[in-house]
Backbone and ligand atoms as CSV (ligand in chain L), in Angstrom:
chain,resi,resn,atom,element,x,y,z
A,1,UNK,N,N,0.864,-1.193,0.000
A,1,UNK,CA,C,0.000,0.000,0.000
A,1,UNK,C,C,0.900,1.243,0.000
A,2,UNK,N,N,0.956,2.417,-1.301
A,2,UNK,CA,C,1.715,3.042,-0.897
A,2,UNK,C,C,1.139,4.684,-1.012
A,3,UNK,N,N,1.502,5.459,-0.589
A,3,UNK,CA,C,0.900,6.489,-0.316
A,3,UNK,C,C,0.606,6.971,-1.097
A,4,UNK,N,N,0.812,6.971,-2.458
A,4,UNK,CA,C,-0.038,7.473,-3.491
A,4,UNK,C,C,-1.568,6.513,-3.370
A,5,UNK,N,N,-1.482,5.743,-3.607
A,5,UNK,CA,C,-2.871,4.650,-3.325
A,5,UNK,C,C,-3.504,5.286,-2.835
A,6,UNK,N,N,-3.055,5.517,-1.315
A,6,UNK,CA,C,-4.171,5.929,0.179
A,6,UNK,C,C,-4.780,7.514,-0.674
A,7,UNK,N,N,-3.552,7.987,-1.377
A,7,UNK,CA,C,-3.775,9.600,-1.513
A,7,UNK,C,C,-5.477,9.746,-2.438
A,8,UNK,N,N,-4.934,9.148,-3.262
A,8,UNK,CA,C,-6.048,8.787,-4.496
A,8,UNK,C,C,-7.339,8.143,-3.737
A,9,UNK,N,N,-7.176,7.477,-2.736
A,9,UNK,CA,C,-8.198,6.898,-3.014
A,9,UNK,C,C,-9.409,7.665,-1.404
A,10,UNK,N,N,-8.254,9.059,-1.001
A,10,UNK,CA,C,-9.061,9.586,0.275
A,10,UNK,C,C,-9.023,10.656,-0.530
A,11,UNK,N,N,-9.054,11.023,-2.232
A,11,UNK,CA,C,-9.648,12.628,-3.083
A,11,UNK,C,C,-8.271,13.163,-2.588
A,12,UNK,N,N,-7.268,12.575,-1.714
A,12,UNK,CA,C,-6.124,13.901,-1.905
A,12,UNK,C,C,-6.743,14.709,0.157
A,13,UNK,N,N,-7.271,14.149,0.670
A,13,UNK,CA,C,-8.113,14.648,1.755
A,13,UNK,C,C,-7.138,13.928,2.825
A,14,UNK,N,N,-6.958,14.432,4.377
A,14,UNK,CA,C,-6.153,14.005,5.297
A,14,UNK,C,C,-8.055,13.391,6.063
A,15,UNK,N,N,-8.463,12.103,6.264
A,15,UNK,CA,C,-9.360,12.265,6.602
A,15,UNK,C,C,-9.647,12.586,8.420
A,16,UNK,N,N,-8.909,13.065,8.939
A,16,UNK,CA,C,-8.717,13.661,10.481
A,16,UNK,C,C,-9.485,14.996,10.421
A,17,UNK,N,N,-8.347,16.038,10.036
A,17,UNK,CA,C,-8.842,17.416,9.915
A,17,UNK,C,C,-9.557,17.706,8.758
A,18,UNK,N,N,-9.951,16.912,7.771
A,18,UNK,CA,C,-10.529,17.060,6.275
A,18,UNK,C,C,-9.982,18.524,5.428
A,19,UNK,N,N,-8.385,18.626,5.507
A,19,UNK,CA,C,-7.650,19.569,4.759
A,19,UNK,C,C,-6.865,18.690,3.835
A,20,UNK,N,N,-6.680,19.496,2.733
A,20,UNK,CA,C,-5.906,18.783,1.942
A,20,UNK,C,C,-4.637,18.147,2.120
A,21,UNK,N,N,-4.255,16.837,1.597
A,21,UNK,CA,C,-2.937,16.661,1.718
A,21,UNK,C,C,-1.630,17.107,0.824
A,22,UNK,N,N,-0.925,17.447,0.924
A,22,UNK,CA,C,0.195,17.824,0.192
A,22,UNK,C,C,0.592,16.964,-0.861
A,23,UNK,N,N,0.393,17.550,-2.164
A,23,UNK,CA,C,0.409,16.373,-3.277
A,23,UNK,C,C,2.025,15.704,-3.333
A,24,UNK,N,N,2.935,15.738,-3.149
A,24,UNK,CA,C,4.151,15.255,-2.719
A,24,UNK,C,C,4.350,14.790,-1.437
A,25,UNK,N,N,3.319,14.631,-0.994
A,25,UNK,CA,C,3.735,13.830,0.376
A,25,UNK,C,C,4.405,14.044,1.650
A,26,UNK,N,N,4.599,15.770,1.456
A,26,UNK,CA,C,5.680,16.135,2.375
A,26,UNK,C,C,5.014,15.935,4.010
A,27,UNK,N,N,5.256,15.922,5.151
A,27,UNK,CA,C,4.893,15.726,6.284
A,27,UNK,C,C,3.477,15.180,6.473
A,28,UNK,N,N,3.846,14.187,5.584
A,28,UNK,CA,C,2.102,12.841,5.656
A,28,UNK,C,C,2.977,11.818,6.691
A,29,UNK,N,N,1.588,10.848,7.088
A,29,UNK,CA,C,2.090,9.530,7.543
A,29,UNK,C,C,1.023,8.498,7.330
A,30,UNK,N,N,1.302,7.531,6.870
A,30,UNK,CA,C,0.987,6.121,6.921
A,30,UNK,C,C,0.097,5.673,7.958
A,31,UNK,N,N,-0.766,5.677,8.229
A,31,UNK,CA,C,-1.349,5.849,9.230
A,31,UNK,C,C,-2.241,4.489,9.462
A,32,UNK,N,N,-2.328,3.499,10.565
A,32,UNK,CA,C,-3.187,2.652,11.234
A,32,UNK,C,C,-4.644,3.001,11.709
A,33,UNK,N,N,-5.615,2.460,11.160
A,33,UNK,CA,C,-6.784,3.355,11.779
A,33,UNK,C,C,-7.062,2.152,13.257
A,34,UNK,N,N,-6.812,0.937,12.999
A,34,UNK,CA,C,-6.741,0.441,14.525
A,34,UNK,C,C,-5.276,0.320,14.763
A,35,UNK,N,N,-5.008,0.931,15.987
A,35,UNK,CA,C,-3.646,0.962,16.284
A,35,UNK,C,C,-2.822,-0.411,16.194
A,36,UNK,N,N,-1.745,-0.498,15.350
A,36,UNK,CA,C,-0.820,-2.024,15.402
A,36,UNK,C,C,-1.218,-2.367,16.852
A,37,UNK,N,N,-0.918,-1.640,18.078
A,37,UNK,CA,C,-0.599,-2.381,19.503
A,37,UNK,C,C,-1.999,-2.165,19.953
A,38,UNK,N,N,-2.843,-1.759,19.126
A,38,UNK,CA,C,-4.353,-2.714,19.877
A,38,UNK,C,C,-4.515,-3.865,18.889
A,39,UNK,N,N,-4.005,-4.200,17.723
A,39,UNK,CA,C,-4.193,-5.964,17.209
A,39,UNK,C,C,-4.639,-5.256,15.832
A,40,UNK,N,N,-4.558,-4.026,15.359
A,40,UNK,CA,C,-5.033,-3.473,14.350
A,40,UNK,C,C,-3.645,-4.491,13.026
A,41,UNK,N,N,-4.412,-4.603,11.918
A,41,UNK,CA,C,-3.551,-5.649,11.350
A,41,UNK,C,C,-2.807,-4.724,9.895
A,42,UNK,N,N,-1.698,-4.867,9.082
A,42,UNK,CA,C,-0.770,-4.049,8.051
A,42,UNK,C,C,-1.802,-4.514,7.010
A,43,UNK,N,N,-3.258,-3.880,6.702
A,43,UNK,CA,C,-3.673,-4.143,5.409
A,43,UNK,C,C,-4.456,-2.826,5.295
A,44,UNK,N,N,-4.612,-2.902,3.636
A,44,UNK,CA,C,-4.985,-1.543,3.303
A,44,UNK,C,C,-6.218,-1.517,3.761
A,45,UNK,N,N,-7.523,-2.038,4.326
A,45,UNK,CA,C,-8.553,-1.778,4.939
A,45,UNK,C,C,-7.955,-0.925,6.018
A,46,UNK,N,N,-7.237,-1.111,6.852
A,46,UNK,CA,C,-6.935,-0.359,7.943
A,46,UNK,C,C,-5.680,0.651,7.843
A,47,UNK,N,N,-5.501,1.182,6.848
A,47,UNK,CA,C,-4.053,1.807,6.914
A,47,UNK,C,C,-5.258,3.388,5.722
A,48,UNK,N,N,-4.448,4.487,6.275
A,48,UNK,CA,C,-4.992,5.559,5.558
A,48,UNK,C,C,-3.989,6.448,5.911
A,49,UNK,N,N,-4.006,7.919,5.224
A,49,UNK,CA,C,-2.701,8.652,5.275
A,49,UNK,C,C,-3.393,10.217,5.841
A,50,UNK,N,N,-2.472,10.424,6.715
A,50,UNK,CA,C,-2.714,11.717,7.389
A,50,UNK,C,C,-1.310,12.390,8.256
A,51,UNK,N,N,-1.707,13.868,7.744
A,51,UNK,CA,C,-0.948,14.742,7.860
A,51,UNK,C,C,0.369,14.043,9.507
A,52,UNK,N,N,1.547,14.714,9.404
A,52,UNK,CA,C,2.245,14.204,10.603
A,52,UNK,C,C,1.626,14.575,11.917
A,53,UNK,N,N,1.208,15.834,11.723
A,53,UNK,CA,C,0.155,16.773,12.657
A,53,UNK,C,C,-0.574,16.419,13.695
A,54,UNK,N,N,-1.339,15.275,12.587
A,54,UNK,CA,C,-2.866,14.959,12.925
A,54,UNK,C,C,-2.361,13.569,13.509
A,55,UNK,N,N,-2.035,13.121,12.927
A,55,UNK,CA,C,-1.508,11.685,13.329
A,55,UNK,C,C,-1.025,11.661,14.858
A,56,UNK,N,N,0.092,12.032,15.091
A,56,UNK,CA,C,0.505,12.387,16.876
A,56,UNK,C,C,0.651,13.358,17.212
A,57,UNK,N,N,0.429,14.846,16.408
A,57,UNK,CA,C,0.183,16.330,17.359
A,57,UNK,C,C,-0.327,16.533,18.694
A,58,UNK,N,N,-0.219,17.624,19.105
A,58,UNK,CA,C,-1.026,17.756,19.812
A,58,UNK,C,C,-2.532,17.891,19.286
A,59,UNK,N,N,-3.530,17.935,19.957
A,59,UNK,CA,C,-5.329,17.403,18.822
A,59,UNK,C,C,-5.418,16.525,18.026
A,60,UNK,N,N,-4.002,15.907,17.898
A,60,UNK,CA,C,-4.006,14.939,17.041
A,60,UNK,C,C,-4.513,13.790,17.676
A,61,UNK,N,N,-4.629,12.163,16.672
A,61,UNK,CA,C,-5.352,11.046,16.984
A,61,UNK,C,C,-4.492,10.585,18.024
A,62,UNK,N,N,-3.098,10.245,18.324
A,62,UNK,CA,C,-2.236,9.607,18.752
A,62,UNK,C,C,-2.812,7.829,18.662
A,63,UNK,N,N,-3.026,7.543,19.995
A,63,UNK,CA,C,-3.216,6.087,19.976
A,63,UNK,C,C,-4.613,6.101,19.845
A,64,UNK,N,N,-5.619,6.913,20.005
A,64,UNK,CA,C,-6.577,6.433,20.641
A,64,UNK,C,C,-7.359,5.601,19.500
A,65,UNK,N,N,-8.498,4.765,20.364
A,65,UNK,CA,C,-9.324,3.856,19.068
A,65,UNK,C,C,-11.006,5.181,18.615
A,66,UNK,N,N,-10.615,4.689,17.332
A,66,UNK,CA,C,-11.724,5.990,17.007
A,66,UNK,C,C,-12.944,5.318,16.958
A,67,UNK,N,N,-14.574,6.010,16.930
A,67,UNK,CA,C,-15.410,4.910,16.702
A,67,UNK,C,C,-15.166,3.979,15.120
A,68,UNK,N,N,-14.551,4.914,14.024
A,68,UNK,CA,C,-14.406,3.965,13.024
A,68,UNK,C,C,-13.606,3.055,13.073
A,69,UNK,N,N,-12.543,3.294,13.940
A,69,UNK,CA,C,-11.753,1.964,14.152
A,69,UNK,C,C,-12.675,0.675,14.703
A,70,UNK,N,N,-13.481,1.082,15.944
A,70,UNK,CA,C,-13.940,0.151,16.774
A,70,UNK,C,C,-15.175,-0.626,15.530
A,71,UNK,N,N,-15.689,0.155,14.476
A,71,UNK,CA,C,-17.002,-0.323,13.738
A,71,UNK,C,C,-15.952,-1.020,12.270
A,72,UNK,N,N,-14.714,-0.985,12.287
A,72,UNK,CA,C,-13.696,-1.561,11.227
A,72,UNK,C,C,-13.316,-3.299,11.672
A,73,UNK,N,N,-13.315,-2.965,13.261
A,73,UNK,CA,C,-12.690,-4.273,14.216
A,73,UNK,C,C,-13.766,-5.201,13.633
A,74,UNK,N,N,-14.420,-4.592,14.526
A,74,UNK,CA,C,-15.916,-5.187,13.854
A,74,UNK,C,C,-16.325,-5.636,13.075
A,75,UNK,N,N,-16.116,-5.342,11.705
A,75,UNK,CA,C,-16.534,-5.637,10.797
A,75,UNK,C,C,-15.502,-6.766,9.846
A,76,UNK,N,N,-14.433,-6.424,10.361
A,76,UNK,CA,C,-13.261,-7.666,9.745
A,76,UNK,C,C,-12.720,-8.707,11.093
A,77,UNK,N,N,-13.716,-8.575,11.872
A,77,UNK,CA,C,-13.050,-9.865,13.232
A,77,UNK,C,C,-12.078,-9.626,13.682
A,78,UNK,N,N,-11.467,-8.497,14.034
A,78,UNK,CA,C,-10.201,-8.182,14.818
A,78,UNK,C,C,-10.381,-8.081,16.270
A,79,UNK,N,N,-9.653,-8.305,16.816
A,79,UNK,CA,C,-9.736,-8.782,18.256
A,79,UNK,C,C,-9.147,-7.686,19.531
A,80,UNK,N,N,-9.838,-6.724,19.608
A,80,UNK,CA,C,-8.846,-5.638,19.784
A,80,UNK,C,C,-8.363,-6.120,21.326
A,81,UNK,N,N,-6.871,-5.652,21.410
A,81,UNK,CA,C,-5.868,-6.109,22.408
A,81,UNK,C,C,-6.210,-4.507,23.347
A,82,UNK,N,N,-5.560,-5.379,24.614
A,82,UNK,CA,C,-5.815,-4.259,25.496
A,82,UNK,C,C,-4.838,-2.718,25.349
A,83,UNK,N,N,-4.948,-1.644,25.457
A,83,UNK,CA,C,-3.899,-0.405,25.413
A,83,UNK,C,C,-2.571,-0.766,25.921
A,84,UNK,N,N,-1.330,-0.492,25.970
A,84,UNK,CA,C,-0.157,-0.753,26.379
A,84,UNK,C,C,-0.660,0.087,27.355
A,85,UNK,N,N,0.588,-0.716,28.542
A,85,UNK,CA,C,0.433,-0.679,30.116
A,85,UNK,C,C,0.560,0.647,30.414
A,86,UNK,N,N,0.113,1.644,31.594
A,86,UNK,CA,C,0.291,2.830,31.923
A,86,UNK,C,C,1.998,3.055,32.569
A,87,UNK,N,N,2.539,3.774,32.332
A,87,UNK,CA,C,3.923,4.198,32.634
A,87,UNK,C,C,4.240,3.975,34.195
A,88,UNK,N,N,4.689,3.277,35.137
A,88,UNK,CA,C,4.563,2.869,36.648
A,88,UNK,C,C,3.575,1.507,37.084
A,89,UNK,N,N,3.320,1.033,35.880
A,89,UNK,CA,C,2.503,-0.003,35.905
A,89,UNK,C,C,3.623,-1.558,36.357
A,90,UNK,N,N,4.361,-1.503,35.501
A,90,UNK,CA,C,5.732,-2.216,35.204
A,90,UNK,C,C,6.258,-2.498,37.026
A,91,UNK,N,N,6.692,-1.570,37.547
A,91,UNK,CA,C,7.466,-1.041,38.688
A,91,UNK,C,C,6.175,-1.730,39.527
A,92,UNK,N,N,5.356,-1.436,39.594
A,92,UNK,CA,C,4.297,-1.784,40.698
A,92,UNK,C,C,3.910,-3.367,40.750
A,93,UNK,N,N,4.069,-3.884,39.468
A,93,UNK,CA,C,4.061,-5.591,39.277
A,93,UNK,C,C,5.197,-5.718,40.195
A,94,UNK,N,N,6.491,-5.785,39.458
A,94,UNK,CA,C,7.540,-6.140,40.102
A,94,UNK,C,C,7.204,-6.081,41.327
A,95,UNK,N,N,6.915,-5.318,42.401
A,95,UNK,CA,C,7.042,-5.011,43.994
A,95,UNK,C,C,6.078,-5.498,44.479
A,96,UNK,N,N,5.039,-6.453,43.150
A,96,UNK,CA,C,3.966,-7.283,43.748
A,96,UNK,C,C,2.798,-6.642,44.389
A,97,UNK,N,N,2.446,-5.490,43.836
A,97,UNK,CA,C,1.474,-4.191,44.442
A,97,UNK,C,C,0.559,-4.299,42.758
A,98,UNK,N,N,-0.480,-4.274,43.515
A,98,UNK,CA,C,-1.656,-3.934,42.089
A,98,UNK,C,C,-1.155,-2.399,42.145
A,99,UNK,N,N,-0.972,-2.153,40.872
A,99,UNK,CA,C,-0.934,-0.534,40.198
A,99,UNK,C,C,-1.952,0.367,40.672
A,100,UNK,N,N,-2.970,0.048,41.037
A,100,UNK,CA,C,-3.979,1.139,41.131
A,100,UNK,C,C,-3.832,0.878,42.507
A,101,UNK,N,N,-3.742,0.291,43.266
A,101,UNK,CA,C,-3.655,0.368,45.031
A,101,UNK,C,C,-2.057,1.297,45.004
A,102,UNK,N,N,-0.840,1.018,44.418
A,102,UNK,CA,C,0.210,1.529,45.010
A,102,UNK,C,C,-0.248,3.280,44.278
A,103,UNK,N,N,-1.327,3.601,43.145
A,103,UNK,CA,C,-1.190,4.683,42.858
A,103,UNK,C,C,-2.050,5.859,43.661
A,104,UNK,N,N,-3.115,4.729,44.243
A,104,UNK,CA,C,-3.943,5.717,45.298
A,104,UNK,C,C,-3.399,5.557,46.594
A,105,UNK,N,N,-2.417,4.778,47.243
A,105,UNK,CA,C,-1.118,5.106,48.130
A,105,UNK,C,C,-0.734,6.311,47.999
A,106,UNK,N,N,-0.201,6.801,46.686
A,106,UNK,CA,C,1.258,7.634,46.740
A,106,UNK,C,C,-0.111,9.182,46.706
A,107,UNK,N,N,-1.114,8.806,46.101
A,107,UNK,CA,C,-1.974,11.057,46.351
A,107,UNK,C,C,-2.035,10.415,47.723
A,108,UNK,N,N,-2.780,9.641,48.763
A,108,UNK,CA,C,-3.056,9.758,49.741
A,108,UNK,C,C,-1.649,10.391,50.876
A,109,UNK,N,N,-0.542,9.833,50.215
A,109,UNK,CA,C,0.689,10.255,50.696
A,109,UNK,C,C,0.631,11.592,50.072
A,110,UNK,N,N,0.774,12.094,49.332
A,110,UNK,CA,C,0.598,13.536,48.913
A,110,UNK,C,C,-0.592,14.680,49.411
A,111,UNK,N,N,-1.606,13.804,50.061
A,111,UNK,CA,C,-2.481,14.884,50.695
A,111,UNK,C,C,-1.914,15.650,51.771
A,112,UNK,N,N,-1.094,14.294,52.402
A,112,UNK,CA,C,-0.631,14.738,53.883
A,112,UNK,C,C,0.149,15.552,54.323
L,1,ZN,ZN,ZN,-4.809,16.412,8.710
């Protein structure tokens, strides 16, 4: 799938902000409409092209699942995987502490 494809076949349109895309391609990206690390799979049903901006800007999509992603899963049997772990999630396994008990520990320690 290569970005002329996606270009042609979204009118030349970033479909996020619905502004045009730059007919050379300059600061586009390749874009997953279900995220690879929620189980979103490398085929052109799920791959579309949008500005670098829009893609992980700030207002931009970053990870999140959009409803068209979730009505795409859907519709081709994809199995969506859970979000990658929250940042201190890791650290709190290890020490054998559920994450959300050691995280309402540490404000309750911060009220005081
Ligand atoms: Zn855009």
């Amino acid at each position: 799938m290569s970005q002329r494809t996606l270009y042609k076949a979204q009118d030349g349109m970033c479909p996020w902000c619905s502004l045009p895309l730059p007919a050379d391609f300059t600061g586009t990206e390749i874009d997953h409409i279900i995220p690879r690390c929620r189980g979103g799979p490398h085929e052109s049903w799920n791959m579309q092209l949008l500005h670098r901006d829009c893609n992980r800007g700030t207002g931009g999509k970053r990870r999140v699942l959009t409803d068209e992603a979730r009505a795409l899963a859907d519709k081709h049997g994809v199995i969506l995987r859970d979000p990658p772990r929250p940042v201190g999630w890791t650290r709190a396994m290890r020490r054998g502490e559920p994450y959300i008990r050691s995280t309402l520990e540490q404000e309750r320690t911060e009220e005081k």
